[in-house]
N, C-alpha and C positions, 0 to 999 in steps of 0.2 A: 336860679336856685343854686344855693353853695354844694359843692360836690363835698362827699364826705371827708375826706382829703382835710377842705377847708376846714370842716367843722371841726377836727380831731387837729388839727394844728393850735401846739400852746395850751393845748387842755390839759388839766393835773387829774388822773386818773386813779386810781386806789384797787389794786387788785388784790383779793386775798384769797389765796392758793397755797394749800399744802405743799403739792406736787412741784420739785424744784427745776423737772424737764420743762412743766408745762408753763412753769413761771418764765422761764428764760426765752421760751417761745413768744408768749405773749409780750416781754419785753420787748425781743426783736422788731415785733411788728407793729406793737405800737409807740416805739420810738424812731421807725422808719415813716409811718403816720405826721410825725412833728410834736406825740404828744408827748406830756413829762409823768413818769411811774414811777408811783411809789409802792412797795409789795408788803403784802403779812401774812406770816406761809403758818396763822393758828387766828381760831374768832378773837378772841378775847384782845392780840394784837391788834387787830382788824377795827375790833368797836372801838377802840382806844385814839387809833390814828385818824378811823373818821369824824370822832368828838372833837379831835382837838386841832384839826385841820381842814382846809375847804376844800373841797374835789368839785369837779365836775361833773361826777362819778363815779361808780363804784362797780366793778367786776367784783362777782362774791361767788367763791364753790359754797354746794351745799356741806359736803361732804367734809369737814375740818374738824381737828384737835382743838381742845378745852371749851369750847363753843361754835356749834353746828351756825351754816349758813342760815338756817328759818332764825335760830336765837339773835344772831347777830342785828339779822334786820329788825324782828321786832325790836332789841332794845334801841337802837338807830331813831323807830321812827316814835317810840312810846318817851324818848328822851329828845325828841324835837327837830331832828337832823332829818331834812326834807329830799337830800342828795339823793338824783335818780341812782337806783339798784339794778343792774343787770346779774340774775342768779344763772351761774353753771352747776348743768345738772344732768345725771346720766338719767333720770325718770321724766316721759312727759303726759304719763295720764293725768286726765282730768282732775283726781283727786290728789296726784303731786303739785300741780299749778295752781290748783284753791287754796293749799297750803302753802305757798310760795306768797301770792297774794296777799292772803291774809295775816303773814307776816309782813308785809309791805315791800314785798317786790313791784318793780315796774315793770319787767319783759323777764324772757327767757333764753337761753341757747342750752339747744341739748350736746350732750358730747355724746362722742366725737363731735365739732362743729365744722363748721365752715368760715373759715376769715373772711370771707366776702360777706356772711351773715350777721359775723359776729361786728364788724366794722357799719354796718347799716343801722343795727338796730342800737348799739352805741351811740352812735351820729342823731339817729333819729331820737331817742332819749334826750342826748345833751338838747339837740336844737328845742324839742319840745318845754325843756328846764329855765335854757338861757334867751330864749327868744324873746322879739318884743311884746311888751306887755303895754294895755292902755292905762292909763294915769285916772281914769275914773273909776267910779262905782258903779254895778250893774245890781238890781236887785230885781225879787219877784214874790210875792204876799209878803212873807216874816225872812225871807233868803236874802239875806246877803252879801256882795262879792265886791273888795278892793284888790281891783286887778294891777295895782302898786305893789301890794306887800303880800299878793295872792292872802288874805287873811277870808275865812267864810264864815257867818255866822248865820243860824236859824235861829226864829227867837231871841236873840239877845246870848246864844251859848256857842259859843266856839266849834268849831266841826274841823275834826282833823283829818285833810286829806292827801292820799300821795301826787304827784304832777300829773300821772293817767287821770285819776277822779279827779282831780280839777278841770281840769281844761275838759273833761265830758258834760259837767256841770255848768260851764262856763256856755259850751254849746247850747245845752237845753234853755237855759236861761233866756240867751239871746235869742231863741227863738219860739221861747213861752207866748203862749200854751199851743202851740202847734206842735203837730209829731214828728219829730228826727227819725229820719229812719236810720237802719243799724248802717247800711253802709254811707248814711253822711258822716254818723259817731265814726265809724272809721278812718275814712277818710281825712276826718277833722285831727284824729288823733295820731294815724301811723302814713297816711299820703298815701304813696304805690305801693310799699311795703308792705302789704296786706299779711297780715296776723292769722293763725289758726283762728276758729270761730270761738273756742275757749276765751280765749286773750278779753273778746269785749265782755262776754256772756258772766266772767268772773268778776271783770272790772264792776262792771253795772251790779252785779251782787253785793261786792262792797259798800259801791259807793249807798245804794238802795240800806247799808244796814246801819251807816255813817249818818244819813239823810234823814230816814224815815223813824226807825225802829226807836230812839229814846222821843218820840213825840205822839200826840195822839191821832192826828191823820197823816195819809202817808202825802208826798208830794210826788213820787216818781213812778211813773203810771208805765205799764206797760199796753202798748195796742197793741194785737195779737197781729201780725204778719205784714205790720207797717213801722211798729220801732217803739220809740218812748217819747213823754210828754211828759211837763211838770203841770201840776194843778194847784191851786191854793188852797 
């Protein structure tokens, strides 16, 4: 397994941070990392750079001038840009990370953080983003998944998802109609690095309103104290 190290070497990263101390930090470290940083110390900068250029990734504070981190992301992912989202944030109730989410965040670090945390869950982001993908089709009743262009479609209509709900999607799939339990979805989606219990519980709320909610039966079944299934 590639050490963080590896994964974070060569990466083009995009941070966007007010704060000019904590920019210069994060520089330091992640260009001692091997990666390449670009900064936007306001959102609006920020949605701009990541339209018009490819990241690996994206460091986003919540907390910015002309446009907050929740705007930013939404218009990111409501204007098509799939680039994992790592949000800094000084809140981590439950009802901050639903909001984070459902702007289309991927993960989170609370500040103050930790460089050891914040360099894993990066790593584990990119790896989950850029890793290999199979060249086929994976389908199950009307779902469908090209694991080439990650494109998903139910019924014939497009379903827009972030790199977390895909590849949780991808899991169920592949093992429709039996139950994944919560800690396979984990493990499939964050490995050792095990996530607060929020992390999946949001993901699966999304992905459940992505999935189900514009059709008329749902497909993503919860089993009470064994995990979730998809049904046709």
């Amino acid at each position: 397994m590639p050490s963080p190290l590896d994964i974070l070497k060569n990466k083009k990263i995009l941070v966007v941070e007010d704060n000019t101390e904590l920019q210069g930090i994060l520089a330091d470290f992640l260009e001692i990392k091997g990666a390449h940083v670009d900064f936007a110390d306001n959102g609006e900068l920020g949605l701009q750079l990541a339209l018009d250029n490819e990241f690996d990734a994206i460091i986003l504070d919540v907390m910015l001038p002309k446009k907050d981190g929740h705007q930013v992301a939404t218009a990111l992912r409501e204007l098509g840009c799939s680039t994992p989202i790592l949000m800094l944030t000084a809140l981590n109730g439950p009802d901050d990370l639903m909001k984070g989410f459902n702007s289309g965040a991927d993960d989170f670090v609370t500040k103050p953080f930790n460089f050891t945390e914040l360099e894993l869950r990066l790593s584990a982001m990119i790896k989950r983003f850029r890793g290999e993908v199979a060249s086929n089709t994976v389908a199950f009743g009307d779902l469908v998944v090209n694991q080439s262009t990650h494109q998903v479609t139910r019924a014939g209509s497009a379903l827009t998802l972030t790199p977390v709900m895909y590849q949780l999607l991808v899991k169920l799939i592949k093992s429709a109609p039996e139950v994944v339990s919560r800690d396979a979805l984990i493990d499939e989606v964050w490995g050792e690095d095990v996530p607060d219990k929020d992390l999946l519980r949001g993901h699966i709320y999304l992905l459940r309103a992505e999935l189900d909610k514009p059709f008329a039966h749902a497909m993503l079944v919860t089993v009470p104290k064994l995990g979730f299934r998809l049904e046709k």
